[in-house]
C-alpha positions as CSV (number, residue, x, y, z in Angstrom):
1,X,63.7,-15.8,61.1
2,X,60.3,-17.4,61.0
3,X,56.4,-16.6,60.6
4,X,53.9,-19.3,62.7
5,X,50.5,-19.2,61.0
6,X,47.2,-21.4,61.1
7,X,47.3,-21.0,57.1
8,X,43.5,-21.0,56.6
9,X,42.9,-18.3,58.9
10,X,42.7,-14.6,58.0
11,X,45.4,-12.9,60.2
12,X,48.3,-14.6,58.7
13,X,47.0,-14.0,55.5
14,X,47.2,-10.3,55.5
15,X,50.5,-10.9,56.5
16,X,51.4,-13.4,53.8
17,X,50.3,-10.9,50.9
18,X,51.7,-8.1,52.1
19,X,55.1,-9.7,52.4
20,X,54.2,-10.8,49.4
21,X,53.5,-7.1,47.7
22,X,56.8,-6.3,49.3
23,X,58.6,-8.9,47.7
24,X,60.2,-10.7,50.9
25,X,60.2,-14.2,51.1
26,X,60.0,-15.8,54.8
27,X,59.7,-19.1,55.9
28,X,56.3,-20.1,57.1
29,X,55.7,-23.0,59.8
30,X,52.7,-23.7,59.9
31,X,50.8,-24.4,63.7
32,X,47.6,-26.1,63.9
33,X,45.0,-24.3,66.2
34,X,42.1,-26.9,66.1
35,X,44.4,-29.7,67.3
36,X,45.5,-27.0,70.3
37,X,48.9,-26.0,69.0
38,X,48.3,-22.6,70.1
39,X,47.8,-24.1,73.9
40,X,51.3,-25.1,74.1
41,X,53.8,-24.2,76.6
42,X,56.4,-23.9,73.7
43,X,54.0,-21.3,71.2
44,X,52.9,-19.3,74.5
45,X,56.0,-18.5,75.7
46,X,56.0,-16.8,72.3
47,X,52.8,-15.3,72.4
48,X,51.0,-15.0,75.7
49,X,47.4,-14.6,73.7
50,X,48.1,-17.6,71.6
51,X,46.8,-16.4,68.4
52,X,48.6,-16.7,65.1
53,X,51.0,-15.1,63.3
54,X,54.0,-14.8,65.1
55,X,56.9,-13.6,63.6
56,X,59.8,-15.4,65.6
57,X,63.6,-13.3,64.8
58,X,67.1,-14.7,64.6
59,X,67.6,-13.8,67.9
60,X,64.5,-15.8,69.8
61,X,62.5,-12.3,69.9
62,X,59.0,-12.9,69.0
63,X,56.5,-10.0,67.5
64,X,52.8,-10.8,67.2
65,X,49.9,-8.8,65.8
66,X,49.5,-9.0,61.9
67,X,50.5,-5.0,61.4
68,X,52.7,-5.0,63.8
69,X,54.6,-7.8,62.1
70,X,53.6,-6.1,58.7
71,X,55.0,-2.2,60.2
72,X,58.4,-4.5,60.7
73,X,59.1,-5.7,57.2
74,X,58.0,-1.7,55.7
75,X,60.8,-0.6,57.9
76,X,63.2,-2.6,56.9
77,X,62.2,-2.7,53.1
78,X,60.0,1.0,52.9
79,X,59.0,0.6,49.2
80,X,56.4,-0.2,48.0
81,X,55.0,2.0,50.9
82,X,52.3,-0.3,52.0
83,X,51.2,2.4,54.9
84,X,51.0,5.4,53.3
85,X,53.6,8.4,52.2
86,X,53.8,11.4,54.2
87,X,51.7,12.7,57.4
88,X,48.4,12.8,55.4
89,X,49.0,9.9,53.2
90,X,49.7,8.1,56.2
91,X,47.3,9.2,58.0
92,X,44.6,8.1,55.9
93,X,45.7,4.3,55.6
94,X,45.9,4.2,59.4
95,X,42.5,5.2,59.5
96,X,41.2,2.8,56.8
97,X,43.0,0.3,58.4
98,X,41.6,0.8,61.5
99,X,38.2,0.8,60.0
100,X,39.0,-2.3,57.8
101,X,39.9,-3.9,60.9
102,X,37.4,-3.0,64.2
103,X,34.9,-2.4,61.8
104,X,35.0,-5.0,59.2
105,X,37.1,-7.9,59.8
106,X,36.5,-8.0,63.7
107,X,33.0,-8.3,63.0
108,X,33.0,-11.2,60.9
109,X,35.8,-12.8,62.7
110,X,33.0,-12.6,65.7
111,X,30.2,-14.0,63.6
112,X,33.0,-17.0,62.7
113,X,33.5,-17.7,66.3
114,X,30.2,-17.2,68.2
115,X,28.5,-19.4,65.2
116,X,30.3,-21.4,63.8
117,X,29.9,-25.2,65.4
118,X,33.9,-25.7,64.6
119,X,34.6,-22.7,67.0
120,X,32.8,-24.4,69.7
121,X,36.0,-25.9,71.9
122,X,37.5,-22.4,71.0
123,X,35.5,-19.8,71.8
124,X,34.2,-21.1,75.4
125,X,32.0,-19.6,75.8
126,X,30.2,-19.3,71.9
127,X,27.1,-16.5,72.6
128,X,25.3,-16.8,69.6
129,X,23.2,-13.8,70.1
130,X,26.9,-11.4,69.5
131,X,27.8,-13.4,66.4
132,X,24.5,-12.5,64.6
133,X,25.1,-8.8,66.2
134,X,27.8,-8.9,64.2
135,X,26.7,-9.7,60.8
136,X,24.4,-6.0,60.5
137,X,28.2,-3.9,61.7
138,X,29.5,-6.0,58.6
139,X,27.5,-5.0,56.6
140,X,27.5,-1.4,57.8
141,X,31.4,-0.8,57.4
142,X,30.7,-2.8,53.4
143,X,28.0,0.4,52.8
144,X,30.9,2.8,54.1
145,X,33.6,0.9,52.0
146,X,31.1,1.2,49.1
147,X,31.0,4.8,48.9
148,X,35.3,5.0,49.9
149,X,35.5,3.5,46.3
150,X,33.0,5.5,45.0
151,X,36.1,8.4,44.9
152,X,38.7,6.4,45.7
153,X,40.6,3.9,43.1
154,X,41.7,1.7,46.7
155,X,40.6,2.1,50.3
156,X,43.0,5.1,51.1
157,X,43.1,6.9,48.0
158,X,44.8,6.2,44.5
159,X,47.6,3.6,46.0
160,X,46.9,0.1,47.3
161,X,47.7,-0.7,51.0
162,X,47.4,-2.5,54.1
163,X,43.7,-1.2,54.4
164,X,43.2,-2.5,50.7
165,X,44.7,-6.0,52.2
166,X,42.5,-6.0,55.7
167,X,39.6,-5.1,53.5
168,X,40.3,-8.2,50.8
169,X,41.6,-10.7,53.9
170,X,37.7,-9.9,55.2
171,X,35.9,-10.0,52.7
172,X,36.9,-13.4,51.5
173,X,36.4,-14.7,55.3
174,X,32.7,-13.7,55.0
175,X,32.3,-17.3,52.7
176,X,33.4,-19.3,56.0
177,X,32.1,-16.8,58.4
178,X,28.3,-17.5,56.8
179,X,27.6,-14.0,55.9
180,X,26.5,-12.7,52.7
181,X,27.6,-10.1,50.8
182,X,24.8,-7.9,49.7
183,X,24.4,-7.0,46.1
184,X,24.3,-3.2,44.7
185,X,27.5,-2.5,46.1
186,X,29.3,-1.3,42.6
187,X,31.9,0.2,43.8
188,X,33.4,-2.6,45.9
189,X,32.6,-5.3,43.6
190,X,34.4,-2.7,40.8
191,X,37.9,-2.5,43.8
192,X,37.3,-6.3,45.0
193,X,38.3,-7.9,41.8
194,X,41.1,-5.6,40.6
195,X,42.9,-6.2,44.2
196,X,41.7,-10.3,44.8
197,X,43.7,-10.8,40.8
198,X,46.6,-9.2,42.3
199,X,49.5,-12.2,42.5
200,X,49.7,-11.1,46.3
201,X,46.0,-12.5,46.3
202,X,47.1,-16.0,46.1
203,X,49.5,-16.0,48.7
């Protein structure tokens, strides 16, 4: 068993501290996707969108998608429960995730590769006018996470999750993506550095 991962970028990240949380050690090789690694005939076969992580089994099977790899590792180790306890519990990470995710992370991920000269060869073609569409949903879904943690200790509630790790994982790619954090957000600022001096953090 294996995880591929581009270490710098965000994806694999989420995946690294939540195994991490968990507890699970997994051996990491690492892939380099601005030298075309991720072009390969060897790393498609593995993953048809070539996009990083990959978590490659024992037996050659290949799963891709950072929560689908995450979902993997809480079923076969379920505590700490990193997606919720119970249909409501659960419930409510899967739609923080979600939010952390389409809302949040997607956004800046899109401001990183529509602007961002190094994304040029990459993201063919780079429209620069949906990177900077993206920066205002950003910092939309930051207002919404702002008031979450104005009654909420983490994203979902009182226990940290996979929505706290999407949320962290985006935030921190904002310094590379070139957007700015606004200031007056209390609440996050209050959430972000409990959960980035978690050990996971570092991972």
């Amino acid at each position: 068993m294996k995880i591929l991962e581009t270490r710098l970028a965000p994806n694999p990240r989420r995946v690294r501290i939540f195994l991490a949380e968990k507890g699970i050690e997994v051996p990491f090789e690492q892939v380099d996707l601005m030298k075309g690694d991720l072009k390969t005939d060897a790393f498609t076969k593995l993953n048809k969108l070539q996009r990083v992580p990959v978590l490659v089994l024992d037996d050659g099977t290949s799963i891709c998608e950072s929560m689908a790899i995450c979902r993997y590792f809480e079923e076969l180790q379920p505590s700490p429960a990193l997606f919720g306890t119970g249909p409501l519990g659960r419930a409510q990470v899967e739609m923080w995730q979600r939010r952390m995710e389409l809302g949040l992370l997607n956004s800046i991920a899109s401001a990183f590769r529509h602007l961002h000269p190094a994304m040029a060869s990459l993201e063919v073609p780079q429209v620069a006018a949906w990177g900077e569409a993206n920066k205002p949903r950003a910092l939309e879904m930051l207002q919404l996470l702002d008031e979450q943690l104005g009654a909420n200790r983490y994203v979902a509630g009182d226990t940290y999750s996979v929505a706290d790790i999407t949320a962290m994982v985006a935030i921190d790619f904002m310094k590379p993506a070139r957007v700015t954090r606004p200031e007056g957000l209390a609440h996050l600022e209050r959430w972000y550095g409990e959960v980035s001096s978690r050990p996971s953090a570092k991972a």
